[in-house]
N, C-alpha and C positions, 0 to 999 in steps of 0.2 A: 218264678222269674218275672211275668208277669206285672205280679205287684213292684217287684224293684224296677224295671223299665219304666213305670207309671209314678214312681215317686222321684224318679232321675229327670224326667221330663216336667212334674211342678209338686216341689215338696213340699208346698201351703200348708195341705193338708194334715201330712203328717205335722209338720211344724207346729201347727196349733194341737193338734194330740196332746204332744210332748209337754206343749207350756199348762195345758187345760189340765192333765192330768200329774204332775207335780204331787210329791208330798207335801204337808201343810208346813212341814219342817223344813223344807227345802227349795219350798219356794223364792221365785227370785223371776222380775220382766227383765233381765238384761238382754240386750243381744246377743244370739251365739251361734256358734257354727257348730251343729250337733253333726257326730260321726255315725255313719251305720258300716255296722262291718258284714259282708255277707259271704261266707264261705259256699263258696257256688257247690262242690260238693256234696255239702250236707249241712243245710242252714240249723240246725240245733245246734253244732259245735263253731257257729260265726264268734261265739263271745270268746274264742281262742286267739282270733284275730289279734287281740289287743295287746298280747305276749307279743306280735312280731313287729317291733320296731323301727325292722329297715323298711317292712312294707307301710308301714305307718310314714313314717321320714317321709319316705322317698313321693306317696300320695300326698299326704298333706302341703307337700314343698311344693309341689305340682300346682298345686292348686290354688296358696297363696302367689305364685310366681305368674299365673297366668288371670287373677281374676281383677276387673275391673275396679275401678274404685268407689263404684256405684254400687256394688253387689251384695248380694244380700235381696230380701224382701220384705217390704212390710206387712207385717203378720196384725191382725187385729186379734185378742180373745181374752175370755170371760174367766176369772177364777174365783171364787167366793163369793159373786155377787158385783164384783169390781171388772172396769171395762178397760183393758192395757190395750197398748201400742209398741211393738218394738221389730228390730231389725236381726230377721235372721238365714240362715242356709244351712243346706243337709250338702254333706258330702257323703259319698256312697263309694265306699272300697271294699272290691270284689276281687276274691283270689280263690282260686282252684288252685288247692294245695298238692293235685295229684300232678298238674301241668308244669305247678314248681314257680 
């Protein structure tokens, strides 16, 4: 938990993970709003998250509803040798499936 408090407080980091490590097939510098789903219970089964919908809705509405028009970060990083620039954010939905 830990590390997800530390990436809710500045996702730079991970953000550039994400762009740096890309498949060659699937790369792409746009801006994005990457999801992390963490099933506080037992993060090996977090990628079930994505099956539930309403909890998806309901976070991400939240989230476009309240966030700035500014928002986002500028991310700088390296992929192939090539130096990108683009605008992105983590959102981080966390659900204890045992709390409901």
């Amino acid at each position: 938990m830990e590390l997800v408090n530390e990436i809710e407080k500045d996702p730079t980091v991970l953000i550039r993970w994400l762009y740096e490590n890309q498949g060659e097939r699937r790369f792409d510098a746009s801006n994005r709003l990457f999801l992390v789903l963490i099933n506080e219970d037992d993060f090996f089964q977090s990628w079930q998250l994505k099956r539930n919908r309403t909890l998806l809705a309901k976070k991400i509405g939240k989230y476009l509803d309240t966030i700035p028009a500014s928002a986002g970060r500028t991310v700088k990083f390296s992929w192939d040798g090539t130096k990108y620039e683009t605008t992105a954010d983590v959102l981080v939905v966390r659900h204890s499936p045992a709390k409901g």
